[in-house]
C-alpha positions in Angstrom: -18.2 -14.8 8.8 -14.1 -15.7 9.1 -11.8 -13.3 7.7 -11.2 -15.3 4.6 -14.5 -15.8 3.4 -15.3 -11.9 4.1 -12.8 -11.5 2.0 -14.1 -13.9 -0.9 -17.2 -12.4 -0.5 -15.6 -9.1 -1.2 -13.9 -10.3 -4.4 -17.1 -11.8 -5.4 -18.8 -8.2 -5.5 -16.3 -6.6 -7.3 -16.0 -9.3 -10.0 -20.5 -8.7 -10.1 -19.5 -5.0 -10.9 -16.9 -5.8 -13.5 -19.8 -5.7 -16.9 -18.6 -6.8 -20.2 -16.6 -4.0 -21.3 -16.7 -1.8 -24.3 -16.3 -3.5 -28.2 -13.0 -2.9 -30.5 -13.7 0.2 -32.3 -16.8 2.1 -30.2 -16.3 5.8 -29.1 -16.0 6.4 -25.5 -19.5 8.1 -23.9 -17.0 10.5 -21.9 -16.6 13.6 -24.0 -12.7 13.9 -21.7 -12.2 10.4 -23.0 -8.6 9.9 -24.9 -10.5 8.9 -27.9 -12.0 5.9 -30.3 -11.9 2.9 -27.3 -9.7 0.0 -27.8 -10.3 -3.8 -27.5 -7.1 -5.9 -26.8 -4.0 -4.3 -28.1 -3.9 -2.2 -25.3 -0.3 -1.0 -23.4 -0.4 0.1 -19.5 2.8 2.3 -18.5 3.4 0.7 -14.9 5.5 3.3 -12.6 6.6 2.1 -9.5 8.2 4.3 -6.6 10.8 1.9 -4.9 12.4 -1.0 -4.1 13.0 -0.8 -0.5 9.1 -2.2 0.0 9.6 -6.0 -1.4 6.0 -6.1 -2.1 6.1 -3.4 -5.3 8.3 -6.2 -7.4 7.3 -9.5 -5.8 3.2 -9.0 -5.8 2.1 -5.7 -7.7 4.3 -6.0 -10.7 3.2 -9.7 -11.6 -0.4 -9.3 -10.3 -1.0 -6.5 -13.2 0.7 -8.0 -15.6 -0.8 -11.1 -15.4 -4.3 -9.5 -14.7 -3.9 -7.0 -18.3 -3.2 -10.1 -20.1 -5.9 -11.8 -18.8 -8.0 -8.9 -19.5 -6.9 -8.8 -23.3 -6.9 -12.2 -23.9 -2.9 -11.9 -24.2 -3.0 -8.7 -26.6 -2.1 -6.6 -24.3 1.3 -5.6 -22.4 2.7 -4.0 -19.3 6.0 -1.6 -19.7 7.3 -1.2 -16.5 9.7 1.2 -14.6 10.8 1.9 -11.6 12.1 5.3 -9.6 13.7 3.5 -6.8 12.7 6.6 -4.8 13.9 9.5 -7.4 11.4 11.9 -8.0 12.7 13.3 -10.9 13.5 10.3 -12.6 9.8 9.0 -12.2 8.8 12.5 -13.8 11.3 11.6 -16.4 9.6 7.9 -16.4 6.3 9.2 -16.7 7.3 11.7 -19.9 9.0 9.0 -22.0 5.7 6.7 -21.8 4.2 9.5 -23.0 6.0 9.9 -25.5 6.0 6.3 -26.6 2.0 6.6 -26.4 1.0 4.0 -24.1 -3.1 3.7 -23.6 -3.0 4.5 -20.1 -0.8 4.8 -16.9 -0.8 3.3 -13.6 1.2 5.6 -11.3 2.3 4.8 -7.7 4.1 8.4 -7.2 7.4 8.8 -5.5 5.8 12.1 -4.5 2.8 13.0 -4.8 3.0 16.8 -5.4 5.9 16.9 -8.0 4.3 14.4 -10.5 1.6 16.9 -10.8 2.6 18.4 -13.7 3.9 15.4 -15.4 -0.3 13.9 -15.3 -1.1 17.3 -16.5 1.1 17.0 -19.3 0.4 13.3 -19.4 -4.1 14.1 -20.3 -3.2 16.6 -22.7 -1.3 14.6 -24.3 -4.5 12.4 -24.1 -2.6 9.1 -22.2 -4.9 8.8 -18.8 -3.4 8.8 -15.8 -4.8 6.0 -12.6 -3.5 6.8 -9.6 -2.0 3.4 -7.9 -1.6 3.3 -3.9 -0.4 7.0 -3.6 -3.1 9.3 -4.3 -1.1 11.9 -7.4 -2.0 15.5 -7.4 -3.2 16.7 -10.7 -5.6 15.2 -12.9 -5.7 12.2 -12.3 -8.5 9.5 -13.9 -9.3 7.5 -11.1 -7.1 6.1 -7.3 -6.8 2.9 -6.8 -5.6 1.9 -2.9 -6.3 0.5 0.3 -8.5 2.4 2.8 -5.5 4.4 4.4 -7.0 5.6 7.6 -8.5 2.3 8.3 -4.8 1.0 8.1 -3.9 3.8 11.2 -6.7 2.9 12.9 -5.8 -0.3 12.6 -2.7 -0.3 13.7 -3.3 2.4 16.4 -6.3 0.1 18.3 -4.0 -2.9 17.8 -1.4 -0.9 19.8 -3.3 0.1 22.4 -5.0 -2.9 23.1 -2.0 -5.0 22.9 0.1 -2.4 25.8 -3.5 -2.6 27.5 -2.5 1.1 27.6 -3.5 4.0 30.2 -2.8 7.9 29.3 0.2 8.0 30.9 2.0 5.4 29.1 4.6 7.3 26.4 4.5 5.8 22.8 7.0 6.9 19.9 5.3 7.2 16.9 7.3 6.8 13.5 5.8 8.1 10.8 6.3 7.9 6.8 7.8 10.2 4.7 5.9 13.6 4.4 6.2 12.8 0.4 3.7 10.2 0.4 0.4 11.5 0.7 -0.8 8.1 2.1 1.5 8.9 5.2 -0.6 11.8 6.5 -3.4 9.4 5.9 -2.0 6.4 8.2 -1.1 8.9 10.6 -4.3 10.8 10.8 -5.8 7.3 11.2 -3.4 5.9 14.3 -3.9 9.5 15.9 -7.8 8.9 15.9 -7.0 5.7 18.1 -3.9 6.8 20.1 -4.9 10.0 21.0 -6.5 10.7 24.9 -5.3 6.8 25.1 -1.4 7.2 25.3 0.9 9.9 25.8 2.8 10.3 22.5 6.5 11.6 23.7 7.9 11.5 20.0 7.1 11.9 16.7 8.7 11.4 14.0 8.2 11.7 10.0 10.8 9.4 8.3 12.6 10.5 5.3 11.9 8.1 2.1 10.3 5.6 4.3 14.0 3.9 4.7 14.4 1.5 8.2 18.0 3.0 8.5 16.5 6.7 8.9 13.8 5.2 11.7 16.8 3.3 13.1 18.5 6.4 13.6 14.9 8.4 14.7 14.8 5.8 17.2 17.9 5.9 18.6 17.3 9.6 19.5 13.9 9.2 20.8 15.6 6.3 23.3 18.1 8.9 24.2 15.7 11.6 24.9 12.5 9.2 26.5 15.1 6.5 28.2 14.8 3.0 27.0 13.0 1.9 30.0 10.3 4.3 29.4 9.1 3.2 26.0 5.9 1.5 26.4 4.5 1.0 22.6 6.0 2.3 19.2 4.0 3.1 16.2 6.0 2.2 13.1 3.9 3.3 10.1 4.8 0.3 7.5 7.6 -3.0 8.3 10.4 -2.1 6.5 10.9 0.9 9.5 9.5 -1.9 12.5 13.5 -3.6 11.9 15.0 -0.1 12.4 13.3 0.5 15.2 14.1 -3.2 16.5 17.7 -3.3 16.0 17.8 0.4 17.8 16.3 -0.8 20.4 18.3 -4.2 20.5 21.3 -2.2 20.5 20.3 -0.1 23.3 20.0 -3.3 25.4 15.8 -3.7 25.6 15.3 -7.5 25.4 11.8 -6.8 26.6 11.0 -5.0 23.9 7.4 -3.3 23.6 4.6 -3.9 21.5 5.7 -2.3 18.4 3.4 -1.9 14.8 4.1 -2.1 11.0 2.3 -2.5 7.7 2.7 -4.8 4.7 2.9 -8.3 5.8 6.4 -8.4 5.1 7.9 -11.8 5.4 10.8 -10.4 7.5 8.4 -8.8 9.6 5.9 -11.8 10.0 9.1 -13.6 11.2 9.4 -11.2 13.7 5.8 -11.1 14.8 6.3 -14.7 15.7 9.4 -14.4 17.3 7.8 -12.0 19.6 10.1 -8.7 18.3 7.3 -6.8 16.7 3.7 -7.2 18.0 1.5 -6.8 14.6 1.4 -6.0 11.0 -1.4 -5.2 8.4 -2.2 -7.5 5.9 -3.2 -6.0 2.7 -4.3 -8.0 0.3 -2.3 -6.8 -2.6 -3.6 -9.3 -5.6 -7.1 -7.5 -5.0 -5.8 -4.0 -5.2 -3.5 -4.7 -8.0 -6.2 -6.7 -10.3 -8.7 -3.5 -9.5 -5.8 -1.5 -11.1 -5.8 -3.2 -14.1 -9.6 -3.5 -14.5 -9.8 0.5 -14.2 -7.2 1.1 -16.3 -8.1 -1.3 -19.4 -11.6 -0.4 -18.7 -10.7 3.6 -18.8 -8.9 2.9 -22.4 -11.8 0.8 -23.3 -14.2 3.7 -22.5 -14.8 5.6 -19.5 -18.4 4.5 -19.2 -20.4 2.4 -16.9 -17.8 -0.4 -16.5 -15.0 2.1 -15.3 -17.5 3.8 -13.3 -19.0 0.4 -11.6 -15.4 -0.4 -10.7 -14.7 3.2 -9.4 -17.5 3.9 -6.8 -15.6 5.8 -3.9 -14.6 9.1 -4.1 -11.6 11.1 -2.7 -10.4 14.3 -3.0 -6.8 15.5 -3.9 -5.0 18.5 -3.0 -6.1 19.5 -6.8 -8.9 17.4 -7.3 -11.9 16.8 -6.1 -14.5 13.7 -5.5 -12.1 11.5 -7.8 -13.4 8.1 -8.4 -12.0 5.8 -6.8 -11.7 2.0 -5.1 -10.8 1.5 -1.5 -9.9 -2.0 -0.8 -10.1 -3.1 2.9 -6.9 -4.3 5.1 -6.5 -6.5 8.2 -4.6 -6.7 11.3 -2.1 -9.3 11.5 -1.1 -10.7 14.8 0.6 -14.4 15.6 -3.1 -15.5 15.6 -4.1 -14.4 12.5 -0.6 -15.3 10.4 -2.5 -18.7 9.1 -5.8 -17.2 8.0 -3.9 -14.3 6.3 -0.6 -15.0 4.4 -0.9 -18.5 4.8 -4.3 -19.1 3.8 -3.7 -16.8 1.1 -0.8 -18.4 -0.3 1.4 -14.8 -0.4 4.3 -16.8 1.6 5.0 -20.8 2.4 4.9 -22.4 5.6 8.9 -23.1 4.6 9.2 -19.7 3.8 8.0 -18.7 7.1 9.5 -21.4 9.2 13.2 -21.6 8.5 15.4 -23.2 11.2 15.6 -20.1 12.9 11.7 -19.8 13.5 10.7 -23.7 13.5 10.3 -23.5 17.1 8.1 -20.4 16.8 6.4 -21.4 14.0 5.7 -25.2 16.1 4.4 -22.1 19.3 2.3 -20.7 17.0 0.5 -23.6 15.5 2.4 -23.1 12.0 3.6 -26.4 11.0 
């Protein structure tokens, strides 16, 4: 079975679990339920962390809205903020659509740990709390996200396989910000794969995720390994793979080494065909983000057997434990695989992808 139709078969079993939810004015069968369930007129508090990822405003935002009003057959609404990487302003975020009593809240922390007791004010106040892509401490309803150590693994065997590596050949690993639980997770994941395989010389853990802070990361880790020496990099996500790049650039590699990312960006697909950053992981985005609006009207509807058919994993929190949950899968994406991915998928246009810059790339690559 091809990559696209696992991944249609995929959609297809969620959408089997998705029952006919809960009628306007039943009682939720969940004695920690927020109250009498609702039908249509239902509002989700979206809270976004940043804007530095492009995918958080040009695929999540849109996918849930549309997805909620689809679910409510146009009665209900999205309000939407977001932190731009502020922790205290997403607390502050977080407290006004409480106070504004919203139905239910989809929250993609800016950290993880400080939110904590904003959810804990947020369920006694009765407004439930998803977690969206970054696993919130406190308690939290349900998480919605990608499988996070299969994206480290991912990206770690990709690596490996693409330096044909031996134990002695030194890889920098760049890491996300120590904020974001789903960091540790990526990590723990691309340490399964890279470790006994290559010898990791540096490691870094990048403050708020921003490519200027790996730039700098990797400008001292040239300094200290010698530019020659680099065999792979590990870049945890894409936005930190163009740091790493133009470090390296500016050190004088033009052979650069197979280096990783995450997200699909288009920036970063660019590069992957112009040969500057060997992979990326494609996560498809629209099935994560309908999910999270499924649970989340579904959990104001009434935390019964539709939330729970939509919410079969379990993961445990710093301060939770076996919360229900849905994992989506991810996949590598290499040159090969950039037209059964985000082409086939329709996140980005072959014109998007092949500007005049890339046209002879893109003409390489078979993207035309």
């Amino acid at each position: 079975m091809n990559s696209r139709m696992r991944r249609i078969a995929i959609s297809l079993a969620a959408s089997a679990l998705s029952l006919p939810l809960a009628a306007c004015g039943s009682e939720s069968a969940d004695a920690g339920s927020s109250g009498p369930t609702k039908a249509n007129d239902i509002t989700v508090g979206l809270l976004l962390p940043e804007k530095e990822n492009a995918r958080y405003e040009k695929f999540d935002k849109p996918i849930i809205e549309k997805k909620v009003e689809s679910l409510t057959e146009g009665g209900g609404r999205v309000v939407y903020a977001n932190a731009e990487q502020d922790a205290a302003r997403q607390r502050a975020q977080l407290a006004e659509m409480v106070e504004d009593e919203v139905d239910v809240v989809l929250l993609d922390a800016v950290d993880s740990h400080d939110i904590a007791s904003g959810v804990k004010a947020a369920k006694a106040a009765g407004v439930p709390v998803v977690a969206y892509d970054r696993l919130a401490e406190g308690p939290v309803e349900a998480y919605v996200s990608f499988d996070n150590e299969m994206v480290g693994e991912v990206q770690g065997r990709t690596l490996v396989e693409a330096m044909n590596a031996d134990s002695t050949d030194k890889v920098v690993m760049m890491n996300g910000a120590v904020t974001d639980p789903n960091a540790a997770q990526f990590k723990k994941g691309a340490l399964a794969e890279l470790s006994g395989k290559v010898n990791i010389v540096k490691q870094y853990d990048t403050e708020e995720w921003k490519p200027e802070n790996a730039e700098a990361n990797m400008r001292e880790a040239i300094a200290a390994v010698g530019k020659g020496d680099i065999a792979g990099v590990y870049s945890a996500n894409d936005g930190m793979a163009g740091g790493i790049v133009a470090a390296l650039k500016a050190a004088g590699v033009t052979d650069l080494p197979p280096i990783t990312g995450q997200d699909a960006e288009l920036a970063a697909v660019q590069r992957i065909l112009a040969g500057e950053q060997y992979m990326s992981v494609y996560k498809p985005y629209a099935e994560e983000a309908e999910a999270a609006a499924e649970i989340a009207v579904a959990r104001v509807r009434g935390h019964g057997i539709e939330f729970d058919a939509l919410t079969r994993d379990k993961v445990d929190s710093p301060t939770k434990k076996r919360i229900p949950a849905r994992l989506v899968s991810v996949l590598s994406l290499t040159k090969d695989t950039i037209k059964d991915t985000v082409i086939q998928d329709g996140v980005y246009e072959v014109s998007e992808i092949c500007t005049a810059k890339y046209k002879a790339a893109c003409a390489e690559a078979g993207i035309e």
